[in-house]
C-alpha positions in Angstrom: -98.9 -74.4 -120.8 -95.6 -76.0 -122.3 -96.1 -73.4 -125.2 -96.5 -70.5 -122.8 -92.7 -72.3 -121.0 -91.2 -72.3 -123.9 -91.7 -68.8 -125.2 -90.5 -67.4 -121.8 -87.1 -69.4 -122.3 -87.1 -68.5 -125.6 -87.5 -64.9 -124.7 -85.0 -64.8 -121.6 -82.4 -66.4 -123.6 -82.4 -63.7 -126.5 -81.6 -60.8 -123.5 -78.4 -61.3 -123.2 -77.4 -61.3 -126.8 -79.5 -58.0 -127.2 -77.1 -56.9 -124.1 -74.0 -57.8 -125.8 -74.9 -56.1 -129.1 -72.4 -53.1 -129.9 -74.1 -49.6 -129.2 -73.1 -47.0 -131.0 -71.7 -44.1 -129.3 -69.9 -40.6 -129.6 -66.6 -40.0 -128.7 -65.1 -36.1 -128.4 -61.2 -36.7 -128.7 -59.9 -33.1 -128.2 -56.5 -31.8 -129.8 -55.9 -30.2 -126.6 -57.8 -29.7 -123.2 -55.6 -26.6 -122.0 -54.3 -23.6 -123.4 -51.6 -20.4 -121.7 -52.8 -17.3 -123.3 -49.5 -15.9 -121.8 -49.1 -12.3 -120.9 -53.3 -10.5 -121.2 -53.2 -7.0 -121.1 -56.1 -6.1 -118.3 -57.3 -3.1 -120.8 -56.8 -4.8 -124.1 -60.2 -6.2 -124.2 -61.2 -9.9 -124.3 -59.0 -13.1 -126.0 -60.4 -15.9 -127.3 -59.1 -19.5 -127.9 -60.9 -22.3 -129.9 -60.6 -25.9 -128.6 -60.8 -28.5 -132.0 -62.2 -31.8 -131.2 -63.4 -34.9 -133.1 -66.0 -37.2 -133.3 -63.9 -40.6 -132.9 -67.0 -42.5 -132.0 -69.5 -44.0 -134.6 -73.0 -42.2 -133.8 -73.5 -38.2 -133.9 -71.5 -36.3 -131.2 -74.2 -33.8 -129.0 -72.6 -31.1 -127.0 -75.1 -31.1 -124.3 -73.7 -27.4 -122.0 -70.3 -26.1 -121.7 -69.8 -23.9 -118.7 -66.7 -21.8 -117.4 -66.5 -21.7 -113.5 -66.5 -18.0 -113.3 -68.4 -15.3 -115.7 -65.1 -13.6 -117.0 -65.3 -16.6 -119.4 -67.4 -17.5 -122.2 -67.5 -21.1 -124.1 -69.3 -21.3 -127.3 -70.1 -24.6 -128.6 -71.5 -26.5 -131.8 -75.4 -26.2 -131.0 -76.2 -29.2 -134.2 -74.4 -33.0 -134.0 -70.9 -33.2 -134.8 -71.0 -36.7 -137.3 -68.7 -39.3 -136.7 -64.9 -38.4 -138.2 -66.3 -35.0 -138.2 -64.4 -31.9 -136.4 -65.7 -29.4 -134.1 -64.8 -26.2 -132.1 -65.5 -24.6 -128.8 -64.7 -20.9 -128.4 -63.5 -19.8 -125.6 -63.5 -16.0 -124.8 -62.0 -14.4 -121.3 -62.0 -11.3 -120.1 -59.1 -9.9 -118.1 -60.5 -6.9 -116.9 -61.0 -6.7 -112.9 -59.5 -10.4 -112.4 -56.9 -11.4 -110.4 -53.4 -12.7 -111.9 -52.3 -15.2 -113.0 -55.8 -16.9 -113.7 -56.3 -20.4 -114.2 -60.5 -20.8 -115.6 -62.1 -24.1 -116.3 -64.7 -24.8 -118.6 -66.8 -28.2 -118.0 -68.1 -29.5 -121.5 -71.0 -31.9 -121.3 -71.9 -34.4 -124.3 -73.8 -37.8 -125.4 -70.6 -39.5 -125.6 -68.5 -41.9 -124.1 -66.6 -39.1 -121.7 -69.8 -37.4 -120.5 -67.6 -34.4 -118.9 -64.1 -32.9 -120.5 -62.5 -30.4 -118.6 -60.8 -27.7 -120.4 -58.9 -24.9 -119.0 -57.2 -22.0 -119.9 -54.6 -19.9 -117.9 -52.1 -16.8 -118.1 -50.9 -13.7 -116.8 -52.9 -10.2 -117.0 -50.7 -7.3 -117.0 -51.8 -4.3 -115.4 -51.6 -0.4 -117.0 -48.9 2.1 -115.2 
């Protein structure tokens, strides 16, 4: 019976430590979060902008989804890990045909890291044909 005791103790006293224990973990530290296209000419076709981040954490960096808040924009996003120190992109394409102006989009990236949501937006102004 002691021996049975004495293993519990032993047993609840290692949790904590395991507890304390560093975890490693991801970090996407973006260059920037927001970019002004400017003037977008409504007929000119779709622009792009790519978002460069890096992996300042010290496990692999997963982009889980990246979604715009309207379907006049389009994020791509790094589908394998990003390694720690490693950089990345997400391309974001918007289409100015039919939308109102001046447009302000947001795209919600989702990872594995320590900021499980970044918010990236991008705005400007669509000029319209005579």
């Amino acid at each position: 019976m002691k021996k049975i005791a004495f293993l519990i103790v032993a047993l609840l006293m290692m949790i904590p430590v395991a507890a304390v224990a560093k975890k490693k973990q991801a970090s996407a530290e973006f260059e920037k979060t927001s970019y002004n296209f400017g003037a977008v000419a409504e007929n000119g076709g779709p622009v792009s902008h790519e978002f460069t981040f890096t992996n300042t954490g010290d496990a692999n960096l997963v982009i889980v989804d990246a979604r715009a808040d309207c379907g006049c924009t389009k994020p791509e996003y790094p589908l394998k890990p990003v390694a720690p120190g490693a950089k990345g992109k997400i391309k974001v394409t918007f289409n100015p045909k039919y939308q109102a102006s001046p447009f302000s989009k947001t795209i919600t990236v989702q990872t594995n890291g320590k900021q499980k949501k970044v918010r990236l937006k991008i705005t400007g102004t669509i000029v319209r044909d005579k």
